[in-house]
C-alpha positions in Angstrom: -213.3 202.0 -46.3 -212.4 203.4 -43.1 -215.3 205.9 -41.5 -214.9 208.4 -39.1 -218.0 208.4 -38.2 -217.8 209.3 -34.7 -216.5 213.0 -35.5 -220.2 213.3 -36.9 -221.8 216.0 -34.9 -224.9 214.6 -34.7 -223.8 210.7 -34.1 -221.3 212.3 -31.4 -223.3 213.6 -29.3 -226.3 211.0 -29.8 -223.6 208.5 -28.4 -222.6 210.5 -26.2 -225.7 210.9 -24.6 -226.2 207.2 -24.8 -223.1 206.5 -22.7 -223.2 209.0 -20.1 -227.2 208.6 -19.6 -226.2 204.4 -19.3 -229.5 203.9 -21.8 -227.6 202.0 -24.3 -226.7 198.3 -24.2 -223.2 198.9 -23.5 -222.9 199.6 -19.6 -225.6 196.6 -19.0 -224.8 194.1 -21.2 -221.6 194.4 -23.1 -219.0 195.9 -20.7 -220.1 193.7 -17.4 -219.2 190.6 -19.2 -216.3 192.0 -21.2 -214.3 193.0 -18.0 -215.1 189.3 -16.2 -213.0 187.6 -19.0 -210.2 189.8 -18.4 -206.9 188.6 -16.9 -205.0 189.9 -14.4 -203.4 193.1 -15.3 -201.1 194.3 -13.1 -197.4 195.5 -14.4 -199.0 195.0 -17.8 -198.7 196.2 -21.2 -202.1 197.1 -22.6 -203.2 197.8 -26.3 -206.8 199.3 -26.8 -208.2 199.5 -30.2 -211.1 201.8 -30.8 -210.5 202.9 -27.2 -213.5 206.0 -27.9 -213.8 208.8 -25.0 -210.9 206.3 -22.3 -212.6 205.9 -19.6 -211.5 202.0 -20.4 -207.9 203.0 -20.4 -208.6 204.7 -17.2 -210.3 201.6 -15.8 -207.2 199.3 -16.7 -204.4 201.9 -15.1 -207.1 201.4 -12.0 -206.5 197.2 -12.0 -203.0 198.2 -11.9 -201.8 198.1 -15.7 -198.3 198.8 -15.9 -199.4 200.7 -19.4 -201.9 201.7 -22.1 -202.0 202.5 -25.8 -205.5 203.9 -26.8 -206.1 204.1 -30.2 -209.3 205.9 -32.0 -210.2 206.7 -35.7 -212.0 209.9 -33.7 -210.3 213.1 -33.0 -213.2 214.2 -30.8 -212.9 211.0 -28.9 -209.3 211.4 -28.4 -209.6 215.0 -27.2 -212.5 213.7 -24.7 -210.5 211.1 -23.3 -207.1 213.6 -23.0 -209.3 215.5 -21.5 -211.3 213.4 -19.0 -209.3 210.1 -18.6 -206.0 211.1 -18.7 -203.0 209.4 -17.0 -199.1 209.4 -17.0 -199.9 205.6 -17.9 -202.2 205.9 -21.0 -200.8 206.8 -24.7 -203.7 208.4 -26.7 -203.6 208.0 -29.9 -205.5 209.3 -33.2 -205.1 206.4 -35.9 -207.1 204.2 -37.9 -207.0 200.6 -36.5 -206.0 199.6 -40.0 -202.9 201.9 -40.1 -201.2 201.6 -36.6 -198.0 199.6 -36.2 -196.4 198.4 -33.0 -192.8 196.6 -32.9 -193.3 192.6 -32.6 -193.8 191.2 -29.2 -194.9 194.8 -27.4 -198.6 194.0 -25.3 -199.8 191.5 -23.0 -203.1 191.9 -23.5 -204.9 193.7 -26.7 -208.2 194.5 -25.7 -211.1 196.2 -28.1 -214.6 197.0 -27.3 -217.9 196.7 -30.1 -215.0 198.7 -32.3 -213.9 195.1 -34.9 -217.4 195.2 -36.8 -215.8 199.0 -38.7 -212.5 197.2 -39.7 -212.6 196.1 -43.2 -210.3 193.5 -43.1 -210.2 191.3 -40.3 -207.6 189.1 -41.4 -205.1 191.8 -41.5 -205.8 193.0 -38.3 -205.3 189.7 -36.6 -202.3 188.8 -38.2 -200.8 192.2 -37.0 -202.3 191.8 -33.2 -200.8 188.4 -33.7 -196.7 189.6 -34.5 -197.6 192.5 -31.3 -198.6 190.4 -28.7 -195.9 188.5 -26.7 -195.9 184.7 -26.5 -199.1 183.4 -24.4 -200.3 187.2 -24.5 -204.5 187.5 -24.8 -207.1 189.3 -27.5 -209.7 189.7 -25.9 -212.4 192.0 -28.0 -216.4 192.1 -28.6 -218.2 193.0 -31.6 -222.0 193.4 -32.9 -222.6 189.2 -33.6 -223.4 188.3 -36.6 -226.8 187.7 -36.2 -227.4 191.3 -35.8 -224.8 192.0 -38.5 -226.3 189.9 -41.0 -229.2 192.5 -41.5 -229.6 194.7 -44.6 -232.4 196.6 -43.5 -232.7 199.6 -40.7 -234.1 197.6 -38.3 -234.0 194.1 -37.9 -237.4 193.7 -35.5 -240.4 192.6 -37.1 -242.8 194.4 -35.1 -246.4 194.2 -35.2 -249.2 197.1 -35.6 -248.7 197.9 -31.6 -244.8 198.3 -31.7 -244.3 195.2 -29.9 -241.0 193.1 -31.4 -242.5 190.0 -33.0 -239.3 188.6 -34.0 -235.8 189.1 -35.5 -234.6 188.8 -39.2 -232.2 186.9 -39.8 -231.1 186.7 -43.8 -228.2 187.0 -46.2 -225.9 185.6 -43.1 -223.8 183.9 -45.0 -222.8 186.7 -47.6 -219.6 188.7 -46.0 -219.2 192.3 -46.6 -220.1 195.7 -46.3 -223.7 196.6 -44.4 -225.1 200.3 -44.6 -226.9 200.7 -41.5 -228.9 203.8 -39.7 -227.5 204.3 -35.4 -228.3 207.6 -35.0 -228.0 208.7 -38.8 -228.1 207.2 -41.9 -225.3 205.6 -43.8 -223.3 203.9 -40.7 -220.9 201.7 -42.2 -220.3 198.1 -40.5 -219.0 194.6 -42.2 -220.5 191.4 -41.5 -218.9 188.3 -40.6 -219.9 184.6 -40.1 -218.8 183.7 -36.7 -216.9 180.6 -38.2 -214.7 183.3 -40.1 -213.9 185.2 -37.0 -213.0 181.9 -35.1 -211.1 180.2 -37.7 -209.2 183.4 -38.5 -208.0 183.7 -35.0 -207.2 179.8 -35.3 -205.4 180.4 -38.6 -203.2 182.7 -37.1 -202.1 180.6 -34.6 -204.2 181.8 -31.5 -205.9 179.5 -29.5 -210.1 180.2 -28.5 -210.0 180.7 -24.7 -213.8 181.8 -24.1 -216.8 182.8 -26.5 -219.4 184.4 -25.1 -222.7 185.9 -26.3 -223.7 188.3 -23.2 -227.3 188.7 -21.5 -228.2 191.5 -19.2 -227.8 190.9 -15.6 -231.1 189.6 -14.0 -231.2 193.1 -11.6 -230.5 195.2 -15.2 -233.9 193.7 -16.6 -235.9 193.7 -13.3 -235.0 197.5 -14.1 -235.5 197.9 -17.8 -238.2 194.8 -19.0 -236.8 195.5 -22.5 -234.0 194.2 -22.2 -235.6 190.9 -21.9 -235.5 191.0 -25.7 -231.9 191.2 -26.2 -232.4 187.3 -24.9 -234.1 186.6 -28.4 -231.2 187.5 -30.4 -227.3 188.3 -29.5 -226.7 191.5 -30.2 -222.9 191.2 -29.2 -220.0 188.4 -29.1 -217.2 188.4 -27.2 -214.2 186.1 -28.2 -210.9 186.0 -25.7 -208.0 184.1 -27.6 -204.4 183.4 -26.6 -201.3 183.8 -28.6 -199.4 180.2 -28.3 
């Protein structure tokens, strides 16, 4: 099932209030370590996949990519990102990350930020990233880990009669599928995945594991912000970087 759930008016501009205030975990967390794994860019050919408002795309054309595809389910995002982060460089496009095609052997690099946990099937999509990158290319994406995946419920804090976080649930990890979550509104669709499925299938299809990582919030972030302490209790993201042989 394939949501659009960032044309919602509501989630829209709840996220996009999250991104521009930098409240959420993405600016301290996710995107610091995402962008230490990358490699060198310059003169290269760069896929994005659930590239949201650009201002990633922008960011690579800035390290001196030689181009970038950025694809989004979202027509809003597309139009922000036309509209704020455009370039002669960057190709916008508005497309499920199921239903895009590329020629074989087009990218050096396809990159993808907290956008893998929406995609239905997986195994698909790496088998297709696999035939577009060239020989020795790089994935390199993040998604919500598994941990906080694994959850059926809204929340997955146990917290006591104060509000304070007593401690996480973790349950049903090992049962794969569809989870219904509320971010902002209810009904959010995500799929959980074991993290040995979304190693092997990367090993499967011939790529080789170059770097996991399961990100923490720089020291000066949670000086700043003492909640953030608690993301150390649980991953809330993973980020995989894998090499086409």
């Amino acid at each position: 099932m394939k949501q659009n759930i960032y044309d919602n008016e509501t989630f829209y501009h709840s996220y996009m209030n999250l991104r521009e205030t930098m409240t959420g975990l993405n600016d301290v967390l996710e995107i610091p370590a995402f962008r230490a794994l990358l490699s060198e860019m310059t003169g290269k050919a760069i896929l994005d996949l659930g590239c949201g408002y650009g201002e990633a795309c922008k960011w690579y054309v800035g390290q001196g990519a030689g181009s970038v595809v950025g694809i989004d389910i979202s027509s809003r995002m597309i139009e922000k990102a036309k509209a704020t982060y455009s370039d002669e460089k960057i190709d916008y496009q508005c497309c499920p990350i199921e239903d895009v095609e590329f020629s074989d052997n087009r990218f050096d690099m396809v990159l993808s930020s907290l956008a893998f946990h929406y995609v239905a099937d997986y195994g698909a999509l790496v088998n297709k990233i696999g035939r577009w990158l060239k020989p020795g290319g790089y994935l390199l994406f993040s998604q919500e880990h598994p941990i906080a995946t694994a959850k059926k419920v809204p929340d997955g804090w146990v917290k006591g009669d104060d509000g304070r976080k007593i401690h996480w649930i973790t349950d049903n990890y090992s049962e794969e599928g569809l989870r219904e979550q509320t971010w902002f509104i209810n009904g959010v669709i995500k799929y959980h995945r074991t993290m040995a499925t979304l190693v092997n299938t990367l090993i499967d299809e011939g790529f080789r594991i170059a770097k996991v990582v399961e990100p923490t919030a720089l020291p000066a972030a949670e000086k700043m912000n003492c909640e953030l302490k608690n993301e150390r209790r649980r991953p809330p993201f993973v980020i995989i970087k894998a090499q086409k042989d």
